[in-house]
PLY file of the C-alpha trace (Angstrom):
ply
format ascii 1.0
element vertex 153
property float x
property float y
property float z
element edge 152
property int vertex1
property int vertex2
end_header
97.94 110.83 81.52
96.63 113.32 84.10
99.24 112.77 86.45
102.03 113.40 83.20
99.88 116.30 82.21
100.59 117.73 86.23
104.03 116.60 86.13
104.73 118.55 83.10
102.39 121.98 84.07
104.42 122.06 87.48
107.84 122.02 85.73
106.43 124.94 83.17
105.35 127.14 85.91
108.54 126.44 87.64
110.51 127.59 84.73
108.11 130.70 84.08
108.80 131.78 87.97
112.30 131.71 87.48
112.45 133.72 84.36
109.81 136.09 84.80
112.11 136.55 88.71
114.99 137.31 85.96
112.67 140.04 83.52
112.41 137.74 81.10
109.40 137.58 78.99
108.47 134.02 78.20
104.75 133.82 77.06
105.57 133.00 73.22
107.79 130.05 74.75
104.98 128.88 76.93
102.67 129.14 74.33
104.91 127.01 71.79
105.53 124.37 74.63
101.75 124.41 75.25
101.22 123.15 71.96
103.85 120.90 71.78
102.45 118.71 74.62
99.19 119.23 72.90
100.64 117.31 69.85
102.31 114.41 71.73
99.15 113.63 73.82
97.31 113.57 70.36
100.00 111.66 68.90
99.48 109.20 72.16
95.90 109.04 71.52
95.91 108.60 67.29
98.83 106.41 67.55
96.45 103.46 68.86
93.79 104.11 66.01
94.18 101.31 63.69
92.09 99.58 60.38
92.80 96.08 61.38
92.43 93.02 58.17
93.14 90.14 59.96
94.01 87.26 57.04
93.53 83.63 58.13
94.81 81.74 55.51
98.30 83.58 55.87
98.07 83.86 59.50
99.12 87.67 59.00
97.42 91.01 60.39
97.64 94.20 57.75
96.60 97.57 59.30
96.18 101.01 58.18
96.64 104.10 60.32
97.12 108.04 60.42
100.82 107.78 61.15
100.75 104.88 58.53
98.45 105.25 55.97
100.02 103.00 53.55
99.77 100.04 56.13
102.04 97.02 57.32
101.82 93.90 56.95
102.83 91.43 60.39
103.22 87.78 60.51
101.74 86.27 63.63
104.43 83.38 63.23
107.18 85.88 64.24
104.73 86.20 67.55
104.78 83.94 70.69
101.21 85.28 72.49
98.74 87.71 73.54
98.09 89.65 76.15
94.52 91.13 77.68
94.60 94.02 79.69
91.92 96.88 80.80
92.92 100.60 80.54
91.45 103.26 82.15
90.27 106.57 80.40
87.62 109.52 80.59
84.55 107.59 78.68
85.41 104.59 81.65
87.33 101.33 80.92
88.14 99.88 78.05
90.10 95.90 76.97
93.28 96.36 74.79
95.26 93.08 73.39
98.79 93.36 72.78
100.99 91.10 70.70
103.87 89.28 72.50
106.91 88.86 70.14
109.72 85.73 70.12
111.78 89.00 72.45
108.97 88.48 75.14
108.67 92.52 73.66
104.46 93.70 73.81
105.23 95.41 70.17
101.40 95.79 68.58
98.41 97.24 70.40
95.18 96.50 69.13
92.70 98.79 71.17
89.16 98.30 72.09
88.45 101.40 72.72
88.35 101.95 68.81
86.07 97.94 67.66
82.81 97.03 69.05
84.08 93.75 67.81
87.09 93.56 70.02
86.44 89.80 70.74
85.91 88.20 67.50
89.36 90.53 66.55
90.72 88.90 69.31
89.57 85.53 68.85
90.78 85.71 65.03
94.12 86.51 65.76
94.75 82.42 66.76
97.56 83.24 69.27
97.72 81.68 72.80
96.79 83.93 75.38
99.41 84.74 78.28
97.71 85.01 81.31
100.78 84.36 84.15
102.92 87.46 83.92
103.88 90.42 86.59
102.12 93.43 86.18
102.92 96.61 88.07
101.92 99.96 88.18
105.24 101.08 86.41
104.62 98.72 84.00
100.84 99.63 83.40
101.95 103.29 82.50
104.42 102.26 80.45
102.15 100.00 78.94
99.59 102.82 78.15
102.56 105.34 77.23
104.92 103.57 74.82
102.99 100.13 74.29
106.18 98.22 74.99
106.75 96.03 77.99
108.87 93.12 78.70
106.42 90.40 79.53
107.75 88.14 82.70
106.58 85.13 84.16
0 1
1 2
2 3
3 4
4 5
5 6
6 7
7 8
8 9
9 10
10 11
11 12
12 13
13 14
14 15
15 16
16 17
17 18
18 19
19 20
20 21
21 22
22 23
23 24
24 25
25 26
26 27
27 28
28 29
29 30
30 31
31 32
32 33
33 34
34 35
35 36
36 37
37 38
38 39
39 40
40 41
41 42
42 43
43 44
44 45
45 46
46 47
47 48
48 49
49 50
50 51
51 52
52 53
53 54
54 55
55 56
56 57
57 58
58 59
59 60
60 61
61 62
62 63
63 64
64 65
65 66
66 67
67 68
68 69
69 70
70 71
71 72
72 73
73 74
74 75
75 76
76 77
77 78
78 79
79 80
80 81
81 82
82 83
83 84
84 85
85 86
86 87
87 88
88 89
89 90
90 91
91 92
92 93
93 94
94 95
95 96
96 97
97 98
98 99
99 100
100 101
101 102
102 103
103 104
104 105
105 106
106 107
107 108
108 109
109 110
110 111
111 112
112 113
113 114
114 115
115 116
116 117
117 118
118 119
119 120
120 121
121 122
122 123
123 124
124 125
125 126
126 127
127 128
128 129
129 130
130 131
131 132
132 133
133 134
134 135
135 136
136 137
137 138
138 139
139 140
140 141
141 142
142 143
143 144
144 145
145 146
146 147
147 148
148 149
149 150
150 151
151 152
């Protein structure tokens, strides 16, 4: 996240150099993309937060969210595995689980960053865990960023 945050602050500078070289007055345009990146990060951040019910009998997960507060409904049968992973952020590591579909596709995120009951969550979801797959730093970011990987073995 800090190294996108650089990434992104070195290209706006660039482009502020080149126009303020050309007498062009940019500020309102910097401000505006200032907040824009302001509102993905926090999009990247609330996107993960999640009111997990985790039904048994119907082996099926229902969750609630910000970006959908009326909630979906999953059934784990339409899922082939889990997988564990540890992310890094400011308040130090945290574990994350993310649900393998029939694709091979990581498509939900369940974040423990957010349960202090991350491992009876985990251990109620009744999906193998998939421990034997390549894991890269690419992969990682991508991971973190869009929550969608292809899981190889």
């Amino acid at each position: 996240m800090i190294i996108c945050a650089f990434g992104i602050s070195s290209i706006l500078f660039i482009v502020y150099e080149k126009m303020a070289a050309e007498g062009i007055d940019i500020t309102s345009l910097l401000f505006s993309l200032f907040l824009i990146i302001i509102l993905i990060v926090l999009l990247i951040i609330f996107k993960d937060f999640k009111y997990l019910i985790v039904d048994k009998n119907n082996h099926s997960i229902k969750w609630f969210s910000l970006l959908n507060p009326l909630g979906k409904t999953i059934e784990l049968k339409n899922y082939i595995g889990v997988i564990k992973s540890t992310e890094y952020g400011s308040i130090g590591e945290y574990r994350t689980a993310h649900l393998v579909d029939n694709f091979s596709m990581t498509s939900i995120k369940i974040n423990g960053l957010f349960y202090t009951n991350f491992d009876e969550l985990f251990d109620s979801i009744e999906l193998k865990e998939i421990k034997n797959y390549t894991f890269g730093l690419r992969k990682y970011l991508q991971l973190i960023i869009t929550g969608r990987i292809k899981i190889e073995k």
